[in-house]
C-alpha positions as CSV (number, residue, x, y, z in Angstrom):
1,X,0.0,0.0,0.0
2,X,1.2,3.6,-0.4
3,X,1.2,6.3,1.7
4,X,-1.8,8.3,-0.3
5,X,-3.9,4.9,0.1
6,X,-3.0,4.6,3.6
7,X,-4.0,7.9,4.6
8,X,-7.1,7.7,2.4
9,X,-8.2,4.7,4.6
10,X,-7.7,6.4,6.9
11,X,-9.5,9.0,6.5
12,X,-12.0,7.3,5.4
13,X,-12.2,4.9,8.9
14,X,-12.5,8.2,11.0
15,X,-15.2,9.9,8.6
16,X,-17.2,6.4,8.6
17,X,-16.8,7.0,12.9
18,X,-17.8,10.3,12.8
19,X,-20.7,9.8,11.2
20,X,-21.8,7.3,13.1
21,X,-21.2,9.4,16.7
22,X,-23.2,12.0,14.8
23,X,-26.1,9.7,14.5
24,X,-26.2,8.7,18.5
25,X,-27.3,12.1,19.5
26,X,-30.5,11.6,17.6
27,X,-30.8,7.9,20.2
28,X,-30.4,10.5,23.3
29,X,-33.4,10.8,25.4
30,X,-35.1,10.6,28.3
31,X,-34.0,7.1,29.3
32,X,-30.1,8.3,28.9
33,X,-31.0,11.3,31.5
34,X,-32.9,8.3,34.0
35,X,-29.4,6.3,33.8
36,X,-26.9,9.2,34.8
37,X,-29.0,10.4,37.0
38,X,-29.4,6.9,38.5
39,X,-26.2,6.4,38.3
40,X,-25.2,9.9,39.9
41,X,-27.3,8.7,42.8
42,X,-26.4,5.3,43.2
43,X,-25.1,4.4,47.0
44,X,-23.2,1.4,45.8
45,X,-21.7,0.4,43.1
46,X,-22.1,0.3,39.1
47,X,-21.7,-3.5,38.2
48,X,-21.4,-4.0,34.6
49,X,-22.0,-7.5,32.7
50,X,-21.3,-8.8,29.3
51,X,-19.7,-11.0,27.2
52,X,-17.3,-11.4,24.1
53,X,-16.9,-7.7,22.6
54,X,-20.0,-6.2,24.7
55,X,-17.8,-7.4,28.1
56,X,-14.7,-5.7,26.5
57,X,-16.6,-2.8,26.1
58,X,-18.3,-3.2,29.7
59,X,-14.1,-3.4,31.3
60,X,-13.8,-0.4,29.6
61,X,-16.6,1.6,30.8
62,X,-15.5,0.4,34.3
63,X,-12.2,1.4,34.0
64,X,-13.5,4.8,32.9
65,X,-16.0,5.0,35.6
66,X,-13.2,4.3,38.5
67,X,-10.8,6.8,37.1
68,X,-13.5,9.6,37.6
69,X,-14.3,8.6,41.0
70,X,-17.4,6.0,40.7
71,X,-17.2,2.8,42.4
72,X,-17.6,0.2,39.4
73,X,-16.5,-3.1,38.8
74,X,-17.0,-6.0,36.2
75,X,-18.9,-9.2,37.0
76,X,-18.4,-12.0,34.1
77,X,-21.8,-13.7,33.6
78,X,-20.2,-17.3,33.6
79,X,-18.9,-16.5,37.0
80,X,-21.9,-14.7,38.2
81,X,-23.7,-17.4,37.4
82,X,-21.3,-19.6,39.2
83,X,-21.6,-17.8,42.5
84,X,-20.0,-14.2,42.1
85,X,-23.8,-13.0,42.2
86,X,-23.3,-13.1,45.9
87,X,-21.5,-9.4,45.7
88,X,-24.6,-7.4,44.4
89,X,-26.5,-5.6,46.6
90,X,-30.1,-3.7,46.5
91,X,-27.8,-0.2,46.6
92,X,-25.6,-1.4,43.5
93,X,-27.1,-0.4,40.3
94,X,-26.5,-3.4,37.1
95,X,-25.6,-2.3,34.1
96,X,-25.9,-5.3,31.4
97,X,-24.6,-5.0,27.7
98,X,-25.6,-7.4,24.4
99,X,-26.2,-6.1,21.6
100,X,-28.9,-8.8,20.8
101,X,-30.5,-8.8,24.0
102,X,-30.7,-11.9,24.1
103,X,-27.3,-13.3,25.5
104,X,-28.0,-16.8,27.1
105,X,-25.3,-16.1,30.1
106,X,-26.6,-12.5,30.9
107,X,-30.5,-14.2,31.3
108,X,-30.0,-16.1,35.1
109,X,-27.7,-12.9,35.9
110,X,-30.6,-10.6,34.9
111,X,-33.6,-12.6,36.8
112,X,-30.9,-13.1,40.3
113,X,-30.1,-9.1,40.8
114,X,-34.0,-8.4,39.7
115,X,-34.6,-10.3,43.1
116,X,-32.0,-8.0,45.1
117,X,-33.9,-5.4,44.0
118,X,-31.1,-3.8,42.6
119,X,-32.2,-1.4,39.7
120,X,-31.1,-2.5,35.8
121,X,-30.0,-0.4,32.8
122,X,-29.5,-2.3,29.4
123,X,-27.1,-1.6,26.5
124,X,-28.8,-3.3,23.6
125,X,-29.3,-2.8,20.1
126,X,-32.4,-4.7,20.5
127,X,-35.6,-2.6,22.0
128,X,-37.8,-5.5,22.0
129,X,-35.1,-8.3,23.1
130,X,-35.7,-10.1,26.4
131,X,-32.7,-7.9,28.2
132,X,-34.9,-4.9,27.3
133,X,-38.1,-6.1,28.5
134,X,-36.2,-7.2,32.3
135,X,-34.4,-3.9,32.5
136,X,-35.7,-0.6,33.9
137,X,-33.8,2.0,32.0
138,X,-33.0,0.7,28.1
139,X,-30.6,2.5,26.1
């Protein structure tokens, strides 16, 4: 490859990026407002589950959310569902990513902290997936 097609790619990759952060603001609403401020509020902490790329993406998030000063951490569905659930509490808030919505490992996960009473904000790409319908805030 050259150095004009290189930079044309790249280019092209941030443009393609760009666009695509563009087009989020327009997914902004209410429920995004509900989750800060939930999360603003929370007395506990901000577990965050998922799996493959969307628990990547989760690691990351809690890495972010410890350097600014909010107590987060990242629970693996496979061993939340092998007894790690035991660390979340009614005061934690759950913050569950799949971009399906319908991750088999996040489901037991999901229905365990629902019984804590511990409040539940789903990432999803899916409105109508099965995460969404067991989650109060869905973004």
């Amino acid at each position: 490859m050259t150095h004009k097609t290189i930079i044309t790619k790249a280019k092209d990759v941030l443009r393609i990026e760009a666009q695509s952060i563009l087009r989020l603001m327009e997914k902004i609403d209410a429920n995004f407002s509900r989750a800060v401020d939930l999360i603003y509020k929370c007395k506990g902490r901000v577990i965050i589950t998922g799996i493959g790329k969307s628990g990547l993406i989760g690691r990351k998030i809690v890495a972010t959310l410890t350097s600014t000063g909010t107590q987060a951490l990242f629970l693996h569905p496979v061993e939340g569902i092998h007894g790690d659930l035991g660390i979340v509490t009614k005061d934690d808030i759950l913050l569950a990513i799949s971009n399906s919505g319908e991750t088999r490992e996040l489901m037991p996960i999901i229905s365990s902290v629902k019984h804590t009473g511990a409040p539940i904000i789903a990432f999803t790409g899916v409105l109508s997936s099965t995460l969404a319908k067991s989650s109060d805030i869905v973004i």
